[in-house]
C-alpha positions in Angstrom: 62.3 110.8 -50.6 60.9 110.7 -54.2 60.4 107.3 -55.3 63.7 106.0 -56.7 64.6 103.1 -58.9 67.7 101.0 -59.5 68.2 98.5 -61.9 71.3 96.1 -62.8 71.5 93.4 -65.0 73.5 90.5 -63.2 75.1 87.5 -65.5 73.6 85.1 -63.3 70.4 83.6 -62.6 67.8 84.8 -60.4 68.5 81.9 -57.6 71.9 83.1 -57.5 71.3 86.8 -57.5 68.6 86.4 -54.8 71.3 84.2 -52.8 73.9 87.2 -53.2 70.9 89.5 -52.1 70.2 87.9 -48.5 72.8 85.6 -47.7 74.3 86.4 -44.5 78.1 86.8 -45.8 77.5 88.1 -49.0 74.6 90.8 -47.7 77.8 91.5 -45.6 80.0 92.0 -48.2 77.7 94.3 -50.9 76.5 96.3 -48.4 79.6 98.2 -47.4 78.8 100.6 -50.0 76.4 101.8 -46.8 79.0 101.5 -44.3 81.4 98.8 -42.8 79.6 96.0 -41.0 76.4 96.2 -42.4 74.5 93.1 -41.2 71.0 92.0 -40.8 69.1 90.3 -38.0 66.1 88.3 -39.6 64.8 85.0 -41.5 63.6 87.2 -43.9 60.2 85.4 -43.6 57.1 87.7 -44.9 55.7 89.2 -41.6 59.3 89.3 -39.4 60.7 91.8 -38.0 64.6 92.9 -39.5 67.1 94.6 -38.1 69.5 96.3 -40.4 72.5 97.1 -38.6 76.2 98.6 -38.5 78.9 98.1 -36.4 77.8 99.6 -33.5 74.1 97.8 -33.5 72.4 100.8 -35.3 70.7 100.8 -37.9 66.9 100.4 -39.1 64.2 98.3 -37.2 62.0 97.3 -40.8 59.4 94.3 -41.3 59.2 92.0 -44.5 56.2 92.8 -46.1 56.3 90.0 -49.0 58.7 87.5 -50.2 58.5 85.6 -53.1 61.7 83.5 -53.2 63.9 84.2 -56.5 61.4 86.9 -57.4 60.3 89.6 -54.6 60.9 91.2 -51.5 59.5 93.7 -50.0 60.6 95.4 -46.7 59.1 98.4 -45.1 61.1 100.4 -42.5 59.1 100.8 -39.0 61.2 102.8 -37.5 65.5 102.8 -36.1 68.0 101.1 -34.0 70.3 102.9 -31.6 72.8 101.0 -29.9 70.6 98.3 -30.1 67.7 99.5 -28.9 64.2 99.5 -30.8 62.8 103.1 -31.8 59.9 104.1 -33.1 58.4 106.9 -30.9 61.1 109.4 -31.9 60.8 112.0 -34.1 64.4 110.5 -36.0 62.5 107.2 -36.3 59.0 108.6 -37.6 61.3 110.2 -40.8 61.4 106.6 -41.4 57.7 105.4 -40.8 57.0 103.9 -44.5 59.9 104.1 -46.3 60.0 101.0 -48.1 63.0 98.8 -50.4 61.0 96.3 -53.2 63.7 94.3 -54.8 62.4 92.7 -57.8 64.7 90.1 -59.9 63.5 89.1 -63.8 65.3 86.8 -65.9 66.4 88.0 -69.0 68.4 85.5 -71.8 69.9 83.9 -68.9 70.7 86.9 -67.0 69.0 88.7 -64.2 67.9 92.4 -64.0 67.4 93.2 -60.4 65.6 96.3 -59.8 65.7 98.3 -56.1 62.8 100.7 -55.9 63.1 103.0 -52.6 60.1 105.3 -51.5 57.3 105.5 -49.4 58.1 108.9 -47.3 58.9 112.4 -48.0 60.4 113.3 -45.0 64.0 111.4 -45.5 66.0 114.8 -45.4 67.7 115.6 -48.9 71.6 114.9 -47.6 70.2 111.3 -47.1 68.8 111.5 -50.6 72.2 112.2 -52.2 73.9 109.6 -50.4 71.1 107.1 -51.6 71.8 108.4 -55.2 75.7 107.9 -54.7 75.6 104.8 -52.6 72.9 102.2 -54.0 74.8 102.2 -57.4 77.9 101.4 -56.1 75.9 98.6 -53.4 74.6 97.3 -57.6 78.1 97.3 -58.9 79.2 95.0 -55.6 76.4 92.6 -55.8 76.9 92.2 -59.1 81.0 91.3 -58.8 79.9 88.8 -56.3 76.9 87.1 -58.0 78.8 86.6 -61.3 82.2 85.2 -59.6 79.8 82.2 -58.1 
């Protein structure tokens, strides 16, 4: 996957936008745009293992990187989830071997800009590209609704 950026300005500040970000109901609830019950398993401390999951406990198995409260976070994929079970021997899970999400939030006048930068690999197959390209904006749009109504 090319290296791809997102960026949304948020009427909010960056404590509530980073709130909306990795809270465990509202992560919930802007994540759909990936697929219904999205959830995480983590204390998104730098160094922990996350597990980014759907309704059926599969998902990516990813580590935080860095995490600079309000600010940063930085999470690189290791590998997937299947039914809840850890993967990273496959060849499925080596496509995602380095693929990384940096969220980085600035204020601006009393707003946020959040930008989601995605990369790290080029083996992520191009179908999974396009649905990126059609699904992260509409995860933005989400996260903004709920950061602003707070």
């Amino acid at each position: 996957m090319e290296k791809k950026l997102f960026t949304k300005t948020i009427n909010a500040p960056k404590e509530r936008v980073w709130h909306s970000l990795f809270s465990d109901a509202e992560y919930r609830e802007w994540t759909t745009a990936f697929g219904e019950g999205s959830h995480f398993k983590t204390d998104w401390k730098k160094g922990s293992k996350v597990l980014f999951l759907g309704n059926d406990e599969s998902g990516m198995l990813s580590t935080i990187t860095d995490n600079k409260p309000n600010e940063y976070m930085g999470i690189t994929h290791l590998g997937i989830v299947k039914n809840g079970v850890e993967d990273v021997e496959s060849e499925e899970s080596k496509i995602w071997a380095g693929a990384f999400e940096n969220y980085t939030l600035r204020s601006i006048n009393g707003a946020t800009e959040l930008t989601v930068e995605l990369g790290g690999t080029d083996k992520i197959p191009k179908e999974l590209d396009d649905y990126f390209m059609n699904a992260w904006p509409k995860a933005l749009d989400k996260l903004k609704e709920i950061a602003e109504r707070n």
